[in-house]
N, C-alpha and C positions, 0 to 999 in steps of 0.2 A: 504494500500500500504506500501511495506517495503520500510524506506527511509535509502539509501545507498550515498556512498560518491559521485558517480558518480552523484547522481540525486541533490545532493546539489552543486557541481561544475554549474548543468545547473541550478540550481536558483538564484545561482549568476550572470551567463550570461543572464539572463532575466531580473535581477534587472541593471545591464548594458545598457540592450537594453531600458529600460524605460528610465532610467537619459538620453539617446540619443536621447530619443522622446522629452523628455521636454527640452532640451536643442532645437530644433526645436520650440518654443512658440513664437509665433511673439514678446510678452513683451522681446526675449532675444535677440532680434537682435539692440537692441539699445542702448545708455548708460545707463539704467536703470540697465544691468543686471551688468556694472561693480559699480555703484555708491548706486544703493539699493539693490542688494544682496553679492557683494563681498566685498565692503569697511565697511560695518558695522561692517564684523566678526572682525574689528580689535579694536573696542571699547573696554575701558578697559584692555588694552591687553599690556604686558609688549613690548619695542620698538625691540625686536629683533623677534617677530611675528607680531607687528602693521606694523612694515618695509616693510615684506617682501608683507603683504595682501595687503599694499598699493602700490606697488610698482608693481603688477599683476592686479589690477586694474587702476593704470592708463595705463598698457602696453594693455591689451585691449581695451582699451579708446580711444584706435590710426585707429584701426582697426577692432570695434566691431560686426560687419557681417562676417567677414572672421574670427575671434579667436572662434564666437560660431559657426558657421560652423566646425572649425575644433574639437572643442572642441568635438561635437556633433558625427562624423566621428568616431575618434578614439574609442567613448564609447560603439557605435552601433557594430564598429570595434570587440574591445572586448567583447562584448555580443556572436557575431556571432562566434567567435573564441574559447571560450568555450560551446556552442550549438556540436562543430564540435571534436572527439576525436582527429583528425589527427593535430588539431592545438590548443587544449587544453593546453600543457604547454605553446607555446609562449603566449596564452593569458591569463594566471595566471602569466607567468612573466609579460606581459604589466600590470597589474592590480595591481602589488606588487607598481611599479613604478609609474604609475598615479595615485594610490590611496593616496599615501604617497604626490605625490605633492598636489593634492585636498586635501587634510588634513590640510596641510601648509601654502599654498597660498588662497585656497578658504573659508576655514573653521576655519582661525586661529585655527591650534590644537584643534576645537572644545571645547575652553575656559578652554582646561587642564591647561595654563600656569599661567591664569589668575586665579584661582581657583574655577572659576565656574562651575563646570562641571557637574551638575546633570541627572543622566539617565531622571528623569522624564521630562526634558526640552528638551534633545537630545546629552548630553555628552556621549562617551566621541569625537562622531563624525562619522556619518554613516562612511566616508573615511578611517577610522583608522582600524573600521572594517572588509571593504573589505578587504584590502589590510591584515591582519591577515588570514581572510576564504583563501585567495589564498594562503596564503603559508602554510598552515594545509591541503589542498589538494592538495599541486604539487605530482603529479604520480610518483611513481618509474619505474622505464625501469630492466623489471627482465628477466634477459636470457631465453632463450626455448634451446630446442635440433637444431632446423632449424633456427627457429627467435624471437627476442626479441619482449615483448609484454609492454605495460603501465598497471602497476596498479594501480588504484583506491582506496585510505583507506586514512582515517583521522588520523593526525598525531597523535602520542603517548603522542605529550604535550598540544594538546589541553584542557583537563580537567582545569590543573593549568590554562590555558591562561581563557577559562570560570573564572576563580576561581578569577584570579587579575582584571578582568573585572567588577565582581559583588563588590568583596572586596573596588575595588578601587570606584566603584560608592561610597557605604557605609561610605568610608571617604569621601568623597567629601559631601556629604548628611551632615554630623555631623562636616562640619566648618564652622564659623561666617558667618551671612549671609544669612546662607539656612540651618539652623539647629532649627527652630521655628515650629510652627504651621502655622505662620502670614504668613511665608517663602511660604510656601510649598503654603497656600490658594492665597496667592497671582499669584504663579507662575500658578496656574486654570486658577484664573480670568483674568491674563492677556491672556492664551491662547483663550478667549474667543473675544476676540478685530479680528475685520474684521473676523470673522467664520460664516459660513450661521449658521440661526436660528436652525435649529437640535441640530447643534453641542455646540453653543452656550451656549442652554437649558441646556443640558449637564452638560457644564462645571460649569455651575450656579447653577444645582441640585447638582453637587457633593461637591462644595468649600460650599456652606452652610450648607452640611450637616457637615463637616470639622471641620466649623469655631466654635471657641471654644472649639477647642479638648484638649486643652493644651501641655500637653511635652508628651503623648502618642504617638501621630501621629509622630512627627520625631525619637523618639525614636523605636517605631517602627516598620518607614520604615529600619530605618539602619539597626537594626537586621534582618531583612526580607531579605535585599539583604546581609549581612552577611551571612545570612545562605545557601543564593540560592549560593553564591559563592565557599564558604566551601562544601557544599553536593555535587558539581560538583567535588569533589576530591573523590566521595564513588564509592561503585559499584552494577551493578545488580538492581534491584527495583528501590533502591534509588535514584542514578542517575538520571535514566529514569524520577522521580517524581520531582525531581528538577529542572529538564530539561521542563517541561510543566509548570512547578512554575511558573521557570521563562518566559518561553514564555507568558503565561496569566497575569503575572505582567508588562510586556512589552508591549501587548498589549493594556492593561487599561493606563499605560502613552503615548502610541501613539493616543489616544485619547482622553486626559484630559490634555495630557503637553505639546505634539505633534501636535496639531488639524492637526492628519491621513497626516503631512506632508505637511498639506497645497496645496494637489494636486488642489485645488479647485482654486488657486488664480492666476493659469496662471505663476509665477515666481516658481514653488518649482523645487530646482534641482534634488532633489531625494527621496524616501519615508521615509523621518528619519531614525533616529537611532533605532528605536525599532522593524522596520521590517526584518532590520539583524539580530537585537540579538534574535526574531525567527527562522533565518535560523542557529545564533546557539547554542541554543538549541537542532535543529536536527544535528547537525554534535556530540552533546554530545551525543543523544542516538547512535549515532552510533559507536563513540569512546565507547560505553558502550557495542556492541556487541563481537563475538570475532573478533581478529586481523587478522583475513586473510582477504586478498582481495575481495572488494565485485564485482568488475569484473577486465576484462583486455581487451586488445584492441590491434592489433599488433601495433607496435612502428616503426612510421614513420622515417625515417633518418632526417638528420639534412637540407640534400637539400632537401627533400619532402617537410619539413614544411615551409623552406623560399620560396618555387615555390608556393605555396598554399594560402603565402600573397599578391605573385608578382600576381598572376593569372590577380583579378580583376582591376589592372590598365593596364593591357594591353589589354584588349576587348574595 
């Protein structure tokens, strides 16, 4: 299957429509979901992100069945809104907006500020990333002779944005901390705490075969995602190879750093960080095709798309 801009817009509205199912998990209608999943992101966390995460958790705190209710609405919202072309931009703009505050508020910056941000754990934060995929695919409105149409194509700066992604994991990888062997086997083994036995085994086979690697293993990794970063700037072939690098290197930390997001434990809000940075990976091979449009769509007006949101609360 050719994968086009269009069909990664609807993979983002599916990975939407999930975070919307699990945000439905009986575990999140109570105070658990603001006191064990939102209050933790603030650990270690400089006070001007410790603030804010704490400060969204206790506002849920007041009203925890109606914030995950809503919470839950809006995402599904957005899932369904990019499934649909007619309401595709407003829900890449909802998605720029709510991803940035789940970045903030849910996910403390996903430990950028703190400095811990390792991809293999889940930096720099699934949230950070939507909200990027949305705006490397907001559609152009390109005249016609009769009528204007949307089109479809990955933005121009995507590469670079691949490029600071991987770069920037790479330094986060090689500062104190999380630039050992010990770092890196540890961060296995701890993913292996509350994981069914599969995955567990897993993570067990892989940090022992790890453990005693020396300075090769962090060393490395950083070149590895230096390079996945940097080749994301090339074209043709290359591209495209560094483009499945990186997704098969993202995949092995969504399962060894990630435990697969933890879908298993009833509280995970979303599939980690690594399930995105698959989807882009596909937005790079497609930024690597050529620059025309991979479709269009006629281009709704501006009262079509607000009537189109009104629709469902007036039935």
């Amino acid at each position: 299957m050719r994968v086009t801009a269009r069909k990664i817009q609807i993979a983002l509205g599916l990975l939407w429509l999930l975070d919307g199912a699990l945000q439905l998990q009986p575990s999140m209608f109570g105070p658990g979901f603001a006191n064990q999943i939102i209050a933790p992101t603030a650990d270690g966390q400089p006070a001007f992100v410790a603030g804010g995460v704490h400060w969204a958790a206790a506002l849920i705190l007041t009203h925890p069945v109606g914030f995950d209710v809503a919470f839950a609405l809006i995402q599904i919202a957005l899932g369904i809104g990019l499934l649909l072309p007619a309401t595709t931009r407003l829900a890449l703009a909802g998605s720029i907006g709510w991803a940035l505050g789940v970045w903030y508020f849910g996910e403390g910056l996903g430990g950028v500020a703190s400095g811990h941000a390792m991809m293999l754990t889940g930096g720099p934060g699934a949230a950070l990333l939507y909200a990027v995929l949305a705006v490397a695919l907001w559609p152009r409105i390109v005249p016609r002779e009769r009528r204007s149409s949307l089109s479809f194509a990955v933005a121009r700066w995507f590469p670079p944005a691949w490029a600071a992604l991987w770069v920037g994991s790479a330094i986060f990888n090689a500062l104190p901390g999380q630039n050992s062997s010990a770092a890196i086997v540890e961060a296995i083994n701890t993913n292996a705490d509350d994981a069914p036995g599969w995955l567990a085994a897993i993570d067990h086979h892989v940090s022992s075969a790890l453990t005693g690697s020396s300075w090769w293993l962090p060393v490395g990794l950083v070149a590895l995602q230096f390079a996945i970063g940097i080749g994301g700037l090339a074209h043709g072939r290359l591209k495209a190879a560094v483009a499945w690098t990186g997704a098969l290197l993202s995949l092995g930390f969504w399962v060894v750093g990630q435990s697969v997001g933890e879908l298993y434990s009833g509280t995970a809000t979303d599939p980690s960080t690594a399930i995105v940075v698959v989807i882009f990976a596909a937005a790079l091979m497609v930024s690597a095709q050529a620059r025309t449009p991979d479709s269009t769509y006629p281009a709704p007006s501006v009262e079509a798309q607000l009537a189109s949101v009104r629709a469902p609360a007036g039935r």
